[in-house]
C-alpha positions in Angstrom: -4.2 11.0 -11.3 -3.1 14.1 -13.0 0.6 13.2 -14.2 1.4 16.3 -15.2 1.6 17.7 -11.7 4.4 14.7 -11.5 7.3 16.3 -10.6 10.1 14.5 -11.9 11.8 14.6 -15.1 11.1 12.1 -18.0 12.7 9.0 -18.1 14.0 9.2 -15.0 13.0 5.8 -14.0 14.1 4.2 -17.3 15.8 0.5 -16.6 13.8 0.8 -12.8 12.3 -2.5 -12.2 9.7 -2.4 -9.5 7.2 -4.7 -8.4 3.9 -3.0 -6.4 2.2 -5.1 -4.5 -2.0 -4.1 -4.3 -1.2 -2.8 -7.5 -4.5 -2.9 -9.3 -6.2 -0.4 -7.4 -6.4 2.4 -4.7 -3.1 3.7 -3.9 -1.0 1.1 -5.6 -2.5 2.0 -9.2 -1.9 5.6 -8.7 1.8 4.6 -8.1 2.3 2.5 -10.3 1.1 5.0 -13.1 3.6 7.2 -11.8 6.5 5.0 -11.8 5.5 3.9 -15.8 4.8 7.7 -16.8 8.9 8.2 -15.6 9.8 5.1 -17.4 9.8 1.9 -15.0 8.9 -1.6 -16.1 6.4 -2.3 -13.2 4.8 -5.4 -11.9 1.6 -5.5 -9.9 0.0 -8.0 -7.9 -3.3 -8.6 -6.3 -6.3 -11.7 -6.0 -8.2 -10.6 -8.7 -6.4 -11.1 -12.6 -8.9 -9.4 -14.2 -8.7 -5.8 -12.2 -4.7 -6.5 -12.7 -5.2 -7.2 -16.3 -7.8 -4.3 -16.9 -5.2 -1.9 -14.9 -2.0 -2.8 -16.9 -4.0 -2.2 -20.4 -5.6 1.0 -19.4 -2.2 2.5 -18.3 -0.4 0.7 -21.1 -2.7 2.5 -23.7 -1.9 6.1 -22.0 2.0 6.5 -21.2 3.3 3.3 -23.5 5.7 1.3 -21.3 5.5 -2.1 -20.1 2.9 -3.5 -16.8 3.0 -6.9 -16.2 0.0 -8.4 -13.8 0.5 -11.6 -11.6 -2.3 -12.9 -9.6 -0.9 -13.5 -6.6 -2.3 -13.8 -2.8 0.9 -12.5 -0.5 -0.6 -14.8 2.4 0.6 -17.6 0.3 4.6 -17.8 0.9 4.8 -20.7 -2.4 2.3 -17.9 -4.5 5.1 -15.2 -3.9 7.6 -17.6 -4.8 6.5 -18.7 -7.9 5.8 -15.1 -9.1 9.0 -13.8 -8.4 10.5 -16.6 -10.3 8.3 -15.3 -13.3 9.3 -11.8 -12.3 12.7 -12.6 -12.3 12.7 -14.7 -15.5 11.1 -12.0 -17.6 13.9 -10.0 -17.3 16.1 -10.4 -13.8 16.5 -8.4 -10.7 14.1 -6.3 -9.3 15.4 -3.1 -8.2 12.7 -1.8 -6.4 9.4 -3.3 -4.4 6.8 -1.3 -2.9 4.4 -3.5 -0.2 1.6 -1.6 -0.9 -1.1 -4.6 -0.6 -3.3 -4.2 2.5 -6.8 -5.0 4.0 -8.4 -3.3 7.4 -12.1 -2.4 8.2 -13.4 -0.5 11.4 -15.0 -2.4 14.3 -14.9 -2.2 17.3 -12.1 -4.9 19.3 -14.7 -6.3 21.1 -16.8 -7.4 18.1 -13.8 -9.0 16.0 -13.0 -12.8 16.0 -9.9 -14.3 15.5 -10.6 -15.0 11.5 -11.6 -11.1 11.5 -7.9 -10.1 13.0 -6.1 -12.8 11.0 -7.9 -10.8 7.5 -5.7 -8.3 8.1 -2.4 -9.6 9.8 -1.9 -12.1 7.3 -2.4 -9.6 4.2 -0.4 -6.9 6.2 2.0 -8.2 8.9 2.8 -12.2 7.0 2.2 -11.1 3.5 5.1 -8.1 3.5 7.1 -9.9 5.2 6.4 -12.8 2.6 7.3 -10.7 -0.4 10.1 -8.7 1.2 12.4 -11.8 2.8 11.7 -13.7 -0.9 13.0 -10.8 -3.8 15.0 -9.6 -0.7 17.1 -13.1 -0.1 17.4 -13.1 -4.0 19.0 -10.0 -4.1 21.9 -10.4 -1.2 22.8 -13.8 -3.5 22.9 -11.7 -6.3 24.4 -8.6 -5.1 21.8 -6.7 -6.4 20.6 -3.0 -4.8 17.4 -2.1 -4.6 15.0 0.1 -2.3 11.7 -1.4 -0.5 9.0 1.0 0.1 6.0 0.1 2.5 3.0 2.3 2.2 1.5 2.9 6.5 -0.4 5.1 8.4 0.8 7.5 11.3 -0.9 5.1 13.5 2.2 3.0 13.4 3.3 6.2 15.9 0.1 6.6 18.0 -1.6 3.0 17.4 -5.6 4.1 16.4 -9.3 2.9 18.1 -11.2 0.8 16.1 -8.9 -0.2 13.3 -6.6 -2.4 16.2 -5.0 -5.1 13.5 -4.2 -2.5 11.3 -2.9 -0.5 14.0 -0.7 -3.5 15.5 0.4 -4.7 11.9 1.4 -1.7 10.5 3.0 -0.8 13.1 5.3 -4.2 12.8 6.1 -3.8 9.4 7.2 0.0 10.5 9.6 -2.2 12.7 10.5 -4.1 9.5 11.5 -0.9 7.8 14.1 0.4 10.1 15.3 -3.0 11.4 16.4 -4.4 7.8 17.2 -0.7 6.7 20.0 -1.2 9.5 20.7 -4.9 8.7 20.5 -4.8 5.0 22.2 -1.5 4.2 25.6 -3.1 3.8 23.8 -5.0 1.0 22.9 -2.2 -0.8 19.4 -2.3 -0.4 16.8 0.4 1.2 14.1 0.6 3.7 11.6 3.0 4.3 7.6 3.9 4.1 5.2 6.4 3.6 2.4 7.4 6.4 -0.5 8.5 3.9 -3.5 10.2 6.2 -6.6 10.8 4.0 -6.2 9.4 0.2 -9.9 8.6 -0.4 -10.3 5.4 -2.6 -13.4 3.1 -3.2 -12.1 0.3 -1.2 -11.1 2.6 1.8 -14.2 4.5 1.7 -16.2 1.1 1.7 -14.7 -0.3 4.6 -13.5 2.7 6.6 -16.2 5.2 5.9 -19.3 2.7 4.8 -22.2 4.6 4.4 -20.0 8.0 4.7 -19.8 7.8 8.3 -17.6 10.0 9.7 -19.1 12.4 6.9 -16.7 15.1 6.1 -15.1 15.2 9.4 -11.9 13.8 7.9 -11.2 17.1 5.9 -12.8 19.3 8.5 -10.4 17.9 11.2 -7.0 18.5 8.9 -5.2 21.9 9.2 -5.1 22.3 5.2 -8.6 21.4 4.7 -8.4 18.8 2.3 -7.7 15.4 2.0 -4.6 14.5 0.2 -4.2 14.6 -3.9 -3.2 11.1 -6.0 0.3 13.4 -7.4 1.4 14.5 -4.3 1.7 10.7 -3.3 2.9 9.6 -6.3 6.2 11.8 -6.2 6.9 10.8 -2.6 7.0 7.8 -3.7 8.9 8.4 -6.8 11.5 10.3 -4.6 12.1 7.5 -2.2 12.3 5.0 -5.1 14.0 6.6 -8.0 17.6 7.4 -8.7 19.2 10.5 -6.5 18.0 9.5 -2.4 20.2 6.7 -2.3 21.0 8.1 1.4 17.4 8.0 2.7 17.1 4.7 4.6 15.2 3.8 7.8 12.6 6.6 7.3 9.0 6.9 7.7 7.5 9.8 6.1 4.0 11.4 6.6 1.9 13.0 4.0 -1.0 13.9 5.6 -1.3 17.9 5.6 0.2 17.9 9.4 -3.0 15.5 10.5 -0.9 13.7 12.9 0.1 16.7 14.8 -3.2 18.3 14.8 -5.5 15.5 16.0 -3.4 12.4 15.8 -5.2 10.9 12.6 -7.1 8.3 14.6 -10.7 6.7 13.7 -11.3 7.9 17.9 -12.8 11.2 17.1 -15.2 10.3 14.6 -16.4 7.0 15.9 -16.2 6.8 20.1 -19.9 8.0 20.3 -22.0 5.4 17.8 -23.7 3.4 19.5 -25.0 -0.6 18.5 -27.4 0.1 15.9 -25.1 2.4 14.0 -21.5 -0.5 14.9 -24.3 -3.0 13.4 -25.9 -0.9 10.3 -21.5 -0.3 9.0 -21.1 -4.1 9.7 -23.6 -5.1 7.5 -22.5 -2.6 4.7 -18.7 -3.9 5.2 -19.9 -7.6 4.7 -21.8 -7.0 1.8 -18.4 -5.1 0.3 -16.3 -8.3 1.3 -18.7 -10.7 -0.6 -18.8 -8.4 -3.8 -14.8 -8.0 -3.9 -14.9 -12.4 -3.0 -17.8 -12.7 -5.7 -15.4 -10.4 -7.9 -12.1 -12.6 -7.6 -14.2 -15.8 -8.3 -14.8 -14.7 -11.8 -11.4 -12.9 -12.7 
């Protein structure tokens, strides 16, 4: 990311404590950098230590600050438990989480098994709810205020074809958002999320594109052109987390060059017309991704 297109004053985030779930790659490590560049102690999570550990040095060694990595799989209620402990220990409160972590992969709903939906409700659905009840019951005993941020899709609006347990558990964490940002608000703590439409990543593309299908369609379809740029996430999220929007609560925000309103940002377009060989040739490619990233996380 280039974090000099952040556009947010130095230090800003000074004495911000913010846990970011995912936070060794994709999406979460671009946020992440921006939260440390403005000053924030940050914490990230994910399965494998070693990314975690290789992300906290790199960014570490360019802005300075402080990124502590915890191995941790959210599907695991005691594993979120016993990091937050270490969170808290190592310095208190948390005053900010972002549920960034996540998992999906396209296929058609006729092809998935119960294991194949359960990849992604568990990571996405279980696991935010996980972290958020945990650091967010700690904080009401505390009287602590904070702001949770969950990264979605504007499928949580339309629902999307072929990415069905994303769809569905997105969707219930955008419940989430605005039923605790009602509940909670008298505790001083926030709720809302971001709809990203096309951030490309290497774990995204590997799953969602394998084998580039869908080609440039994405970009092609969107009414700017382009798909989105790491800094303009990154200070969409720094507004909804850092000091100043204390009043924004309950919200889901798109960022996806007006995507949604132009052709709904759904896998439909791209993907209604393949037919077996092509469903079984992005199958293949998505399994051999899975058993890298598993192969991966047995050695770190």
């Amino acid at each position: 990311m280039d974090v000099s297109k952040l556009m947010f004053r130095e230090g800003l985030m000074a004495g911000e404590r913010i846990l970011v779930t995912g936070g060794g790659t994709g999406l979460g490590r671009e946020m992440t950098e921006g939260f440390l560049k403005l000053g924030a102690t940050v914490y990230i999570c994910g399965r494998r230590q070693n990314k975690l550990d290789e992300t906290a040095q790199e960014l570490m060694a360019l802005h300075g600050g402080k990124v502590v990595a915890n191995a941790c799989d959210i599907r695991d209620a005691a594993a979120i438990h016993a990091m937050v402990d270490a969170i808290w220990a190592d310095g208190g409160a948390l005053t900010g989480v972002v549920n960034n972590a996540a998992g999906n992969f396209i296929s058609r709903t006729e092809d998935l098994s119960v294991n194949g939906f359960n990849a992604i409700a568990d990571i996405v659905m279980r696991g935010t709810f996980y972290v958020t009840l945990d650091i967010g019951k700690r904080l009401i005993a505390e009287k602590k205020k904070a702001s949770f941020l969950s990264i979605l899709t504007t499928w949580v609006w339309s629902g999307s074809a072929f990415v069905v347990p994303s769809a569905m558990s997105k969707t219930a964490i955008n419940a989430m958002t605005q039923s605790l940002a009602t509940e909670w608000g008298r505790y001083g703590l926030r709720f809302n999320a971001i709809a990203p439409g096309l951030f490309p990543t290497k774990g995204m593309s590997a799953r969602l594109h394998p084998g580039g299908s869908g080609g440039n369609s994405g970009n092609a379809m969107n009414p700017m052109g382009r798909a989105g740029e790491m800094h303009e996430l990154a200070n969409l999220a720094v507004f909804l987390m850092g000091p100043g929007a204390e009043y924004v609560n309950g919200q889901t925000i798109a960022i996806d060059g007006a995507g949604f309103q132009a052709n709904g940002g759904t896998f439909y377009p791209m993907l209604h017309a393949l037919g077996d060989a092509e469903w079984d040739q992005m199958r293949n490619m998505i399994k051999g991704t899975n058993e890298k990233d598993k192969a991966e996380r047995a050695v770190g």
